[in-house]
C-alpha positions as CSV (number, residue, x, y, z in Angstrom):
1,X,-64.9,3.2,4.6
2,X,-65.3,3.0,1.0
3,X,-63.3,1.4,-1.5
4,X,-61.6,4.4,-3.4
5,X,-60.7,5.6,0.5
6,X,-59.1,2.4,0.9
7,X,-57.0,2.1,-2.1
8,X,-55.9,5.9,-1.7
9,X,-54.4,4.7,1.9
10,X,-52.8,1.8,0.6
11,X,-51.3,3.4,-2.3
12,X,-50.1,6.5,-0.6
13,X,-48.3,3.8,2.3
14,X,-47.1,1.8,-0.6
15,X,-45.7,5.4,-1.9
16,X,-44.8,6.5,1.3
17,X,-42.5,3.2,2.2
18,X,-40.8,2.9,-1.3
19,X,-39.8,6.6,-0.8
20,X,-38.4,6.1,2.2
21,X,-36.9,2.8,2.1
22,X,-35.5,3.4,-1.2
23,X,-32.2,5.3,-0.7
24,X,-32.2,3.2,2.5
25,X,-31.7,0.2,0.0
26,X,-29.3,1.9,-1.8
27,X,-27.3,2.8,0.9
28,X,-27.2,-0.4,2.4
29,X,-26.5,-1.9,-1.6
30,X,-23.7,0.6,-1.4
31,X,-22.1,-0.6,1.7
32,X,-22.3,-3.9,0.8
33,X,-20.6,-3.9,-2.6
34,X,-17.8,-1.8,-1.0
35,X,-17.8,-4.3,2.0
36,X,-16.9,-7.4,-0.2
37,X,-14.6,-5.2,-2.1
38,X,-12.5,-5.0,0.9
39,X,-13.3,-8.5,1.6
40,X,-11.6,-9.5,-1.2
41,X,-8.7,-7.5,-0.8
42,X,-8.1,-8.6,2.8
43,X,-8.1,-12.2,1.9
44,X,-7.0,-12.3,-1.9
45,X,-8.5,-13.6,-4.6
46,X,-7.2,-17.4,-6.4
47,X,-6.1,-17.5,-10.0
48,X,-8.5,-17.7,-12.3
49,X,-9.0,-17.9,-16.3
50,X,-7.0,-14.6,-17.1
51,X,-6.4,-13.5,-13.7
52,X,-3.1,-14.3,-11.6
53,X,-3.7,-14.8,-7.9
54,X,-4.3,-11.5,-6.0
55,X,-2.1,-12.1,-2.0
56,X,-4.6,-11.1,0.6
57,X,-3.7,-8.2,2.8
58,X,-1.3,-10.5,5.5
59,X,0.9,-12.1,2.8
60,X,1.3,-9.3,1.4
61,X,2.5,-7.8,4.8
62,X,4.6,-11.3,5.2
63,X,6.5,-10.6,2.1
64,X,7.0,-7.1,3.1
65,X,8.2,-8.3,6.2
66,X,10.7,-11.0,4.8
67,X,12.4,-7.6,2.8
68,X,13.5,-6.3,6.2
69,X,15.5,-9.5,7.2
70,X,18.8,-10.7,5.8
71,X,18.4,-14.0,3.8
72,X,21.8,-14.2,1.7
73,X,21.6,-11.5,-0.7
74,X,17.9,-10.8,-2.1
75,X,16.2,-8.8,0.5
76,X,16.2,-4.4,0.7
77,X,18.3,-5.4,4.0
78,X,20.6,-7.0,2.5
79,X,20.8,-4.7,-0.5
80,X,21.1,-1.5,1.9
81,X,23.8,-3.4,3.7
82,X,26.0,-3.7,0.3
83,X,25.5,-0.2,-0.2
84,X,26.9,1.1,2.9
85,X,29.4,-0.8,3.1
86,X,30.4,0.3,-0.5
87,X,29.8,3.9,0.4
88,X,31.8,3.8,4.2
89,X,34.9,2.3,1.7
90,X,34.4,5.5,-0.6
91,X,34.5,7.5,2.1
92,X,37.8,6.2,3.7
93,X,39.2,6.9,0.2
94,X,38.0,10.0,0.0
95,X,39.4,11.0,3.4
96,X,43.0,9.7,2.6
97,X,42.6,11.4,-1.1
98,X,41.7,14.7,1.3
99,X,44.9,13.8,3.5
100,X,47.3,13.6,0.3
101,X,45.8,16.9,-0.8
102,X,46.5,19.1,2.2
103,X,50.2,17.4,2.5
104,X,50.8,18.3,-1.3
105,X,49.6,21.7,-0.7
106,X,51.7,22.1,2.0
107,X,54.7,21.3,0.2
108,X,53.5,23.3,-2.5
109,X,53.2,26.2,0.0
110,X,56.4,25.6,2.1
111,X,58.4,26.0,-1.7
112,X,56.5,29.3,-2.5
């Protein structure tokens, strides 16, 4: 085999394997830039020179978690709580402002 023969076939597999392993590469650069993106997310991120900490994906669940429970006034629960019990003592007054109505109308209509 001759020399130009030779370098043709190694320059045509060089070719050939850079055009096929190249947007194999990328892909696989791709996925792993993405990968340690949600890396980062799931476990959080310390503070750092212009950066507060970033909570990783189970303390932020945690502190979701701690909204749901009553701890003496700062939680959604115990919010929510406040505001039906405010809203079950507008009612009552509502319905004894509807009874006072209908006996005032019927007074009003018994008169008539």
């Amino acid at each position: 085999m001759d020399t130009l023969a030779l370098v043709t076939m190694v320059a045509s597999t060089i070719g050939t394997t850079i055009v096929i392993i190249a947007p194999l590469w990328n892909k696989f650069i791709k996925f792993t830039r993405s990968w340690d993106v949600f890396m980062r997310d799931w476990s959080g991120e310390a503070a750092r020179p212009g950066h507060d900490k970033e909570p990783g994906v189970m303390e932020r669940l945690n502190n979701l978690d701690g909204q749901f429970k009553k701890n003496g006034g700062g939680s959604m629960k115990d919010s929510l709580d406040r505001i039906e019990r405010k809203i079950s003592s507008i009612d009552k007054r509502l319905a004894e402002g509807d009874a006072r109505f209908e006996y005032i109308e019927k007074e009003i209509n018994k008169n008539v």
